[in-house]
C-alpha positions as CSV (number, residue, x, y, z in Angstrom):
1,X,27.3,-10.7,49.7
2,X,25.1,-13.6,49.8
3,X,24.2,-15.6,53.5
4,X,25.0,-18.8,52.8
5,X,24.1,-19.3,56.5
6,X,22.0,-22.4,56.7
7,X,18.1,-22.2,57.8
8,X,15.4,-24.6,58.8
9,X,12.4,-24.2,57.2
10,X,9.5,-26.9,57.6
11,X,12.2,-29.2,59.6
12,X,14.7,-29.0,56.4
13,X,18.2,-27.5,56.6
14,X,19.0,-25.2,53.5
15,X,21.7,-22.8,52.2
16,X,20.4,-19.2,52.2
17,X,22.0,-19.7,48.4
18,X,19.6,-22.2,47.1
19,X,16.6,-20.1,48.1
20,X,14.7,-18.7,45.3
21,X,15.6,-15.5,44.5
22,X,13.3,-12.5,43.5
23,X,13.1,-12.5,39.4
24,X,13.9,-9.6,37.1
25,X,11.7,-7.4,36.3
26,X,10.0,-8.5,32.7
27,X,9.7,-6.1,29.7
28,X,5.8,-4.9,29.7
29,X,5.0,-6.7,26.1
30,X,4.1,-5.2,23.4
31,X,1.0,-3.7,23.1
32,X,-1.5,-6.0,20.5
33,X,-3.6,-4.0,18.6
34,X,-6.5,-6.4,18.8
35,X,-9.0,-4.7,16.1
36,X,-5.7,-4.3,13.5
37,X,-5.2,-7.7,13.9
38,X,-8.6,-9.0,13.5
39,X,-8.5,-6.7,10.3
40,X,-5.4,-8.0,9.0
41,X,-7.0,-11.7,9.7
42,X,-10.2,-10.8,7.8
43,X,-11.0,-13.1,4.6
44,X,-11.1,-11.2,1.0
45,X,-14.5,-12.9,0.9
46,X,-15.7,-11.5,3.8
47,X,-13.9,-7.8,2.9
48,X,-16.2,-7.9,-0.3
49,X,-19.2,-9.1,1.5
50,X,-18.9,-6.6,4.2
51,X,-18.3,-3.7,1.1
52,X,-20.9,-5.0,-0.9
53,X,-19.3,-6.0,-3.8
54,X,-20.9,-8.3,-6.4
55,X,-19.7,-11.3,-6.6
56,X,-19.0,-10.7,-10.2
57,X,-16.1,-8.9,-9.4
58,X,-13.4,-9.9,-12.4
59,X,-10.8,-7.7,-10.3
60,X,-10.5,-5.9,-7.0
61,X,-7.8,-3.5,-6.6
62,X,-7.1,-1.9,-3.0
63,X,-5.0,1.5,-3.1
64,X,-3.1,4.1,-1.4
65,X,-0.6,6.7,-1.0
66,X,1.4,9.1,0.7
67,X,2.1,12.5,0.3
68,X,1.3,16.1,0.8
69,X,2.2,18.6,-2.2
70,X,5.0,19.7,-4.8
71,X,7.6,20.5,-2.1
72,X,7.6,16.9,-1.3
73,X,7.9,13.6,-2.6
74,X,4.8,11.1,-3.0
75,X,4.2,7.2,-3.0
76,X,1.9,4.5,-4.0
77,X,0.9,1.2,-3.4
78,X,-2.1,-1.0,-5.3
79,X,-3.2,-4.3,-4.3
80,X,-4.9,-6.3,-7.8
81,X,-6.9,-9.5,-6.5
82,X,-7.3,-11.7,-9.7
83,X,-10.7,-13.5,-8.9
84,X,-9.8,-15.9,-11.9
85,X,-6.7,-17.1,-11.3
86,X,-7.1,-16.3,-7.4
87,X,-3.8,-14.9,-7.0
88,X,-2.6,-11.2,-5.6
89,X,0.2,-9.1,-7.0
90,X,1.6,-5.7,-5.1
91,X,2.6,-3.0,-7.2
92,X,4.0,0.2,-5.8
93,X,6.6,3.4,-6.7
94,X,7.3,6.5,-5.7
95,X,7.5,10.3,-7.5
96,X,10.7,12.8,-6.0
97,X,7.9,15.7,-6.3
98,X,3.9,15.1,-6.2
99,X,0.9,16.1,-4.4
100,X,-1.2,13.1,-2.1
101,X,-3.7,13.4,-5.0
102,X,-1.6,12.4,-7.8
103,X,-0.5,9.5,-5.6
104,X,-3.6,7.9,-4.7
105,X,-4.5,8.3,-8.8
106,X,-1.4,6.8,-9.3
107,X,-1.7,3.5,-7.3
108,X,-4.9,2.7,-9.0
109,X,-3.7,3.5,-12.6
110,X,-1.0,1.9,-12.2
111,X,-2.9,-1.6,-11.1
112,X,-5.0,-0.6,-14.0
113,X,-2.3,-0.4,-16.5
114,X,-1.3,-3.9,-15.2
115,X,-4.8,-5.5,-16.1
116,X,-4.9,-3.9,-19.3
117,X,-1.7,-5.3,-20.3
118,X,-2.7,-9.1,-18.3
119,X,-6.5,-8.9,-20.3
120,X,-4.8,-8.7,-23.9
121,X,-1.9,-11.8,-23.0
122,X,-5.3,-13.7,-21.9
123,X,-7.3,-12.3,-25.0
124,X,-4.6,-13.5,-27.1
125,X,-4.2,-16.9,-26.0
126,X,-7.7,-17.6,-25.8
127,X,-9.6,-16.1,-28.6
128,X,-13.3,-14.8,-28.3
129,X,-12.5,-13.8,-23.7
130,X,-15.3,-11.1,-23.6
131,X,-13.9,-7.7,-23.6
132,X,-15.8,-6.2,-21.1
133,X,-13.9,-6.7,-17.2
134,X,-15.0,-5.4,-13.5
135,X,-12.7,-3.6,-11.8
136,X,-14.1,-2.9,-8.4
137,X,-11.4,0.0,-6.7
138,X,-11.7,0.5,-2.9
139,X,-9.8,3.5,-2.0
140,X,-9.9,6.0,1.8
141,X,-9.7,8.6,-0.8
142,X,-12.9,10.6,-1.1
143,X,-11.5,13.0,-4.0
144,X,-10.7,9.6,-5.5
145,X,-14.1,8.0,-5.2
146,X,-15.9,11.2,-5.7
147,X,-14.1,12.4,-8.8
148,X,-13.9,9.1,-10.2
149,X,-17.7,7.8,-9.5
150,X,-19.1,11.1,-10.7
151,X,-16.4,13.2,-12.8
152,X,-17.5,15.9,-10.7
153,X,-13.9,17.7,-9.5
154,X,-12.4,17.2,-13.1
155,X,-11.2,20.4,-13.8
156,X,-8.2,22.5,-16.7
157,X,-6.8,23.4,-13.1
158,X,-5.6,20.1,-11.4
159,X,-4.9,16.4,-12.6
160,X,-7.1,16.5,-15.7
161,X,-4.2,14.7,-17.7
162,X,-4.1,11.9,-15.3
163,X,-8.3,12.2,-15.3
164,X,-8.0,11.9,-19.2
165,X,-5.9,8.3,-18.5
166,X,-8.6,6.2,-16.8
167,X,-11.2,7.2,-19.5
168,X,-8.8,5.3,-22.2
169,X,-8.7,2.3,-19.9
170,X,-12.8,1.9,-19.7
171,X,-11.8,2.4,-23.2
172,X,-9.9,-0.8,-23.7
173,X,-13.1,-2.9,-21.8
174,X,-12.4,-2.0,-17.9
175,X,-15.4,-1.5,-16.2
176,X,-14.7,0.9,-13.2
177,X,-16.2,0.4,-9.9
178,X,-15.3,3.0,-6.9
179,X,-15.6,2.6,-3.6
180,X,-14.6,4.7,-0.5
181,X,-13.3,3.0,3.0
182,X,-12.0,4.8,5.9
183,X,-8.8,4.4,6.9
184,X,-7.5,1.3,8.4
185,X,-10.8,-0.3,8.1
186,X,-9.7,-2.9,5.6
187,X,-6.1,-5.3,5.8
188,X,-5.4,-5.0,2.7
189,X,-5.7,-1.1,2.6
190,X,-3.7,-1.2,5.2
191,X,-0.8,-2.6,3.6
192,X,-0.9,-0.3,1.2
193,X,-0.9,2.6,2.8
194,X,2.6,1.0,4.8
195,X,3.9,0.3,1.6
196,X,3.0,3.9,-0.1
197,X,4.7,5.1,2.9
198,X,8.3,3.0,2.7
199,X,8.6,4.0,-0.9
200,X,8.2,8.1,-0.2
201,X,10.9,7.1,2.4
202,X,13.2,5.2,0.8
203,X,13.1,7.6,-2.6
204,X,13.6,10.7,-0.6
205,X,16.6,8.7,1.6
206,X,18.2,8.5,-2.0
207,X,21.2,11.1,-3.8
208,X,20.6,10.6,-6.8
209,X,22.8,13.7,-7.7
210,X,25.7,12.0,-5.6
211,X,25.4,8.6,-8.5
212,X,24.8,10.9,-11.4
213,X,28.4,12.4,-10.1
214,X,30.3,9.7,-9.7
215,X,32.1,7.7,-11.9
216,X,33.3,8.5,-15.3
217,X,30.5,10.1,-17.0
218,X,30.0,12.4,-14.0
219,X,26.7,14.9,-14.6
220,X,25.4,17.9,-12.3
221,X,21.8,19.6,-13.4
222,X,23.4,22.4,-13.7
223,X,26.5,21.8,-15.5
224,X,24.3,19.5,-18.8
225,X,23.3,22.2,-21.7
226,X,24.3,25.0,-19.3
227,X,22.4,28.2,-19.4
228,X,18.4,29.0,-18.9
């Protein structure tokens, strides 16, 4: 129960109500991750400078994914900067079974399946665009870089049919550039690798056998062309 006694305090009558009273306690704030920010804040120029890209870099695509192996699902997200038209498009997706490996592949082919297809809508409506286009990929992935770079790590035994797909794409005039980053050392890396990450989450968070089931045409693996 409040006093609402009145005091003198410097020769001044006042209720003991209209005192101030002691404030609530204030929510610590959330911690700022100073160095992410100034990451996230860093201009494409100066990411490029600091990598040492050319500057006759037609293309720039940042990757990632998530993942560990077969008993899991994987995801990927790719970043393509398009130095000519100066514009950025996100591309990402998400496998119900795959191995890191295949994921991080998967991010850049799939930016590079992208260009290819951009390159011959600009080849066509401008005849005589030179073929030949620089792709410079900046990945954390060391088996990335290093198999990719070298070839070295391109075996019968794991992901040679994937290999095989990003010779046919220097085949089709994309010159191929790698480049290795640690992780969280670049902003737009670092999207990536959050949006790899929501798209292994959201596929696994999905029945699929629960829509296959419902409805009219209702399907179960096991009941389609039954038998092994």
């Amino acid at each position: 129960m409040r006093n609402n006694k009145k005091k003198r305090a410097a020769g001044v009558e006042v209720d003991a109500a209209d005192e101030p009273q002691d404030e609530a306690p204030r929510k610590p704030r959330k911690r700022v991750n100073v160095e992410l920010d100034a990451i996230l804040a860093e201009s494409l120029d100066a990411v490029l400078e600091r990598l040492k890209i050319a500057g006759d870099a037609d293309y720039v695509i940042f990757s990632d994914g998530s993942g560990a192996d077969f008993s899991m699902g994987c995801g990927y997200a790719s970043v393509v900067v398009d130095r000519e038209a100066k514009s950025r498009t996100l591309l990402f997706g998400a496998l119900n079974r795959g191995t890191v490996n295949i994921a991080e592949m998967l991010a850049v082919l799939q930016g590079l399946d992208y260009l290819v297809n951009l390159e011959a809508t600009r080849r066509a409506n401008k005849p005589g665009r030179r073929l030949l286009r620089t792709v410079h990929i900046i990945t954390d992935s060391q088996y990335c870089q290093t198999t990719g770079e070298s070839g070295r790590g391109r075996t019968a035994k794991r992901n040679v049919g994937i290999w095989s797909m990003f010779e046919s794409y220097a085949r089709q005039g994309l010159v191929l550039h790698w480049h290795h980053i640690n992780r969280a050392t670049c902003g737009l890396n670092v999207l990536c690798d959050a949006a790899s990450k929501l798209a292994r989450i959201r596929l696994r968070d999905y029945n699929i056998d629960r829509d296959l089931s419902a409805g009219d045409s209702s399907m179960t693996l096991d009941q389609v062309n039954p038998g092994d």
